[in-house]
N, C-alpha and C positions, 0 to 999 in steps of 0.2 A: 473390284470388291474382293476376291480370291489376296490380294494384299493385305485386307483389313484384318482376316484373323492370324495371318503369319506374325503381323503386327503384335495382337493382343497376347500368342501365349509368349512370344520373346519377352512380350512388359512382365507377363505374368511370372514366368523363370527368373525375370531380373529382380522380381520384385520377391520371390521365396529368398533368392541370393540376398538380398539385401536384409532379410527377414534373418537369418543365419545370422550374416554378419553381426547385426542388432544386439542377437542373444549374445555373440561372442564379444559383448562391449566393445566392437568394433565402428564407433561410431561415425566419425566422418567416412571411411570406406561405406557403410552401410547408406548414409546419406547421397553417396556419388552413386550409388547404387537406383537408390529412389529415384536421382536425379534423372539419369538414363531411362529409367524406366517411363515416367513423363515425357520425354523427350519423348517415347515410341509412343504413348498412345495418353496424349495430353488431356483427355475427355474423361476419365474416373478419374471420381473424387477419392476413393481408398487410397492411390497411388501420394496425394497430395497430403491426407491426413501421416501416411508413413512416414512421410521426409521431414515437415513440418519445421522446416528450419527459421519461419519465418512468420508472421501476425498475414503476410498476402497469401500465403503457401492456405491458411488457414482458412481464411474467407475466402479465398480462390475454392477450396473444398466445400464450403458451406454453399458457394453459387452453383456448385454440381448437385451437389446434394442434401440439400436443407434438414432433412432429418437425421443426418449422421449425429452420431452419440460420442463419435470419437473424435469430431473432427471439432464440435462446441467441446470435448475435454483439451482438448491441445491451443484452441484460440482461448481459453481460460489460463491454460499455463504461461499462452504468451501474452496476455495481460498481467498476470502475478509478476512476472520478469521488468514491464514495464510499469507499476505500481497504478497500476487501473484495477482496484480492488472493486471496485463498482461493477467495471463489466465484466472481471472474471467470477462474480458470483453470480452473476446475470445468464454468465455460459454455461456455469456448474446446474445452476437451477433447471435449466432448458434440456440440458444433457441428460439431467436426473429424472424428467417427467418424460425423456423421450424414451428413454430407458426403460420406465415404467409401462408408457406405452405398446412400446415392442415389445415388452415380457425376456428382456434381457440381462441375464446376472453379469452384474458389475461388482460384484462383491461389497464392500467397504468403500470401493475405489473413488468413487464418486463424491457419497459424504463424506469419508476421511478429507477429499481434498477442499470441498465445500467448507468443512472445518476450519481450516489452514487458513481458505480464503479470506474466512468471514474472522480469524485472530488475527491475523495480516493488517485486515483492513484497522480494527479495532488498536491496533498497535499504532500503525499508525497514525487515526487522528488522538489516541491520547499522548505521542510525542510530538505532535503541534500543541496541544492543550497545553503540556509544561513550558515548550519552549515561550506560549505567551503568556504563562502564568511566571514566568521566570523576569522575562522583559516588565512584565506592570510589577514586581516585586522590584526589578533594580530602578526604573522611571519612580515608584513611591517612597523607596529609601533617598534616591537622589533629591526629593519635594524635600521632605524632611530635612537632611542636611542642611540645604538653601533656607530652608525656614529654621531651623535652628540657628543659622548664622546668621539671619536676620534679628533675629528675638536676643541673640547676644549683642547686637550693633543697640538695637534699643536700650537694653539692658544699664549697660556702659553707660549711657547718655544720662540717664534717670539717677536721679537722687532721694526719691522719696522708699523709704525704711521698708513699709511693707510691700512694694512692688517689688524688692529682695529680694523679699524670702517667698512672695508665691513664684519667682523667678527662680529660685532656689528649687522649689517643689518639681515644678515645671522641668529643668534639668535635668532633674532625676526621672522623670516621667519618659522624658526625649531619648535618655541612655536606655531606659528599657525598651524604648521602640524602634531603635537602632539593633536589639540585638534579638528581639523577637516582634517583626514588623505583622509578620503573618498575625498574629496573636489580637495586635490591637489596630480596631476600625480607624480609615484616617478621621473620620468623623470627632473623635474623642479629642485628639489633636487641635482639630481646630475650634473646641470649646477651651481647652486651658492656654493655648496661645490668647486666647482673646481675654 
């Protein structure tokens, strides 16, 4: 037992050193630092939230210590990093109401990053949204086309005068919808094709 605290302030020294280094944007030195420090007394979670190089470093903290406030801020950044927008608002929230709990100032720190999370997330399902509003825009132009060239094969074939000219009409209808598809329903389409 007389081992156990020679243990804990050696973490403890390693762990202010690595706290120094930190400030001094010394950041992997600061890391090797945490690292060590774990090594000597693998059982606090504070030690775990420091080094935090990892999404297990994080949860490894969280199974020490379930109410850390620091430890749901850092498994939140390493989901933002991994685009798990889900669960790092999930971490921000929990972080934020432990926060509250505690009666501990976080400043800004917390919502500003809850912010982040929650435009993050919003960014990116609205560039899935384009990218599949881009694909049903080129799949409906490509309908078009295909039925345009189908309507000219008919076209050709026909002799009768006023099938012409509402073919005539119809052409020009098809050129507009060719250069502004977005504008006109396919629906319209397939009343003057018919």
């Amino acid at each position: 037992m007389a081992s156990s605290p020679e243990k804990s302030s050696t973490a403890q020294e390693l762990k202010e050193q690595g706290n120094r280094l930190f400030l001094c944007r010394k950041y992997q030195e600061a890391a090797t630092c945490y690292s060590k420090t774990i090594n000597r007394n693998p059982s606090v979670a504070v030690y775990y939230t420091n080094r935090t190089l990892s999404l297990a470093d994080c949860k490894h903290a969280l199974e020490l210590d379930p109410h850390s406030v620091k430890a749901h801020f850092f498994l939140c950044q390493c989901h933002l990093e991994l685009e798990n927008y889900n669960e790092a608002i999930g971490n921000l929230q929990r972080a934020y109401n432990l926060a509250k709990e505690q009666r501990l100032n976080f400043g800004d720190d917390i919502p500003s990053a809850l912010r982040v999370a929650k435009k993050k997330r919003w960014n990116s399902i609205e560039e899935k949204r384009i990218n599949q509003e881009n694909k049903l825009h080129a799949y409906l132009t490509k309908l078009i086309l295909a039925e345009k060239e189908r309507f000219l094969k008919f076209r050709n074939s026909s002799s009768d005068g006023s099938f012409l000219a509402r073919t005539k009409l119809t052409n020009v209808y098809l050129s507009v919808c060719l250069y502004a598809p977005q504008c006109v329903p396919p629906s319209k389409l397939c009343l003057c094709v018919i």
